[in-house]
Phi, psi and omega in degrees: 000130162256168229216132184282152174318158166222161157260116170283166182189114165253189168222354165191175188276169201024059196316137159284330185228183186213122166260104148285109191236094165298122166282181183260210236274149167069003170268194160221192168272358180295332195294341182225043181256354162287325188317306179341281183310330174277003172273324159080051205283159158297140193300344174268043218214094141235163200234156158264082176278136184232121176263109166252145205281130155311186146295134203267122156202169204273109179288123156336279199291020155248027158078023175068004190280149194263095149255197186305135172204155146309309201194163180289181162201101235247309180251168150275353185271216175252325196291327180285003163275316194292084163287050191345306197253359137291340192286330186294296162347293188296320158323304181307328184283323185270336160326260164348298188316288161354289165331292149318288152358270175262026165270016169254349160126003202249086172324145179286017172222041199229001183240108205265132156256145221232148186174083184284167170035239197274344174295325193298320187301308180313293188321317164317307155320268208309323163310323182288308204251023217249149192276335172319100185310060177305178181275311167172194199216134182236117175235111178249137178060037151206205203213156180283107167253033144232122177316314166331313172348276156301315159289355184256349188286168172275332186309135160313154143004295203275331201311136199267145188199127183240142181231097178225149223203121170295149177279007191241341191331099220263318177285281209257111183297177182274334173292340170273337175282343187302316209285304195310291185327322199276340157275347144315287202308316195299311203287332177124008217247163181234109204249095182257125182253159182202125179262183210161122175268097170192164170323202184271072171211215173245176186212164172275338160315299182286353167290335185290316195281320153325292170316301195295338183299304152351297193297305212279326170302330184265006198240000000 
């Protein structure tokens, strides 16, 4: 199956769990790869986190020029954002990761996926729909975008799905992440929202608040 470059970060040998982690639109995987050290997870606690490069291909609101994405983004509004067969394209790709993972020995449910900005929507998709028990699922500053989702996911119930989103956000409002949680939440799903005053970016808060969610999912 194939599976996009990745950049690792581990915390200690023989990890127990895999944090998949997307960056969003025009990044790599190198962009949230300082955080590890800034989560200050316990020392008896390792993890492997994969970081993975998108696909370089050409974006609309980027004057069609081609960089790193996830999926096209054709508007700024939600419709324009849903690249329905890209986001499937992508999936498919964290699907593959998913894979990889536990043929290094690393059970799916031992597996959190991860996802800031257009990385987080895949990750989302892919939780909802993926057959696979992961561990649970982190969308940070962004929002679900195929709408379907939720009522179409496969995922369990119980899935621990940490959500979080700045109130300043100037690219993703914050009422569309909002929107998202509450239909999970409509769906049987259980949603720990965390609101943050800042921008489309992380906080040391909410990096605090990572951590302990994190600890807790492997403990």
């Amino acid at each position: 199956m194939q599976t996009p470059e990745t950049v690792e970060v581990t915390t200690g040998e023989n990890p127990e769990g895999s944090v998949i982690w997307l960056h969003g639109l025009g990044a790599d995987g190198h962009d949230f790869e300082p955080i590890v050290a800034e989560l200050r997870l316990p020392s008896d606690l390792s993890l492997r986190f994969v970081f993975p490069h998108a696909p370089v291909q050409p974006v609309t609101i980027n004057g069609g020029m081609a960089i790193r994405s996830w999926y096209d983004i054709v508007s700024f509004d939600a419709e324009g954002r849903a690249d329905r067969s890209g986001v499937l394209k992508s999936s498919a790709l964290l699907e593959g990761l998913i894979v990889k993972e536990t043929e290094r020995g690393i059970a799916a449910d031992k597996i959190v996926l991860a996802g800031f900005s257009q990385g987080g929507a895949v990750a989302i998709h892919t939780a909802l729909q993926t057959g696979q028990a992961i561990a649970g699922l982190m969308a940070l500053s962004t929002y679900m975008v195929l709408p379907d989702d939720a009522e179409t996911a496969v995922c369990r119930k119980d899935l621990p799905i940490f959500m979080a989103h700045g109130s300043f956000d100037p690219v993703l409002r914050m009422e569309w992440g909002r929107s998202s949680a509450e239909r999970l939440i409509a769906a049987g799903y259980s949603v720990e929202w965390h609101e943050y005053p800042m921008a489309h970016a992380v906080c040391p808060e909410e990096i605090a608040d990572i951590s302990t969610w994190l600890s807790a999912i492997y403990r």
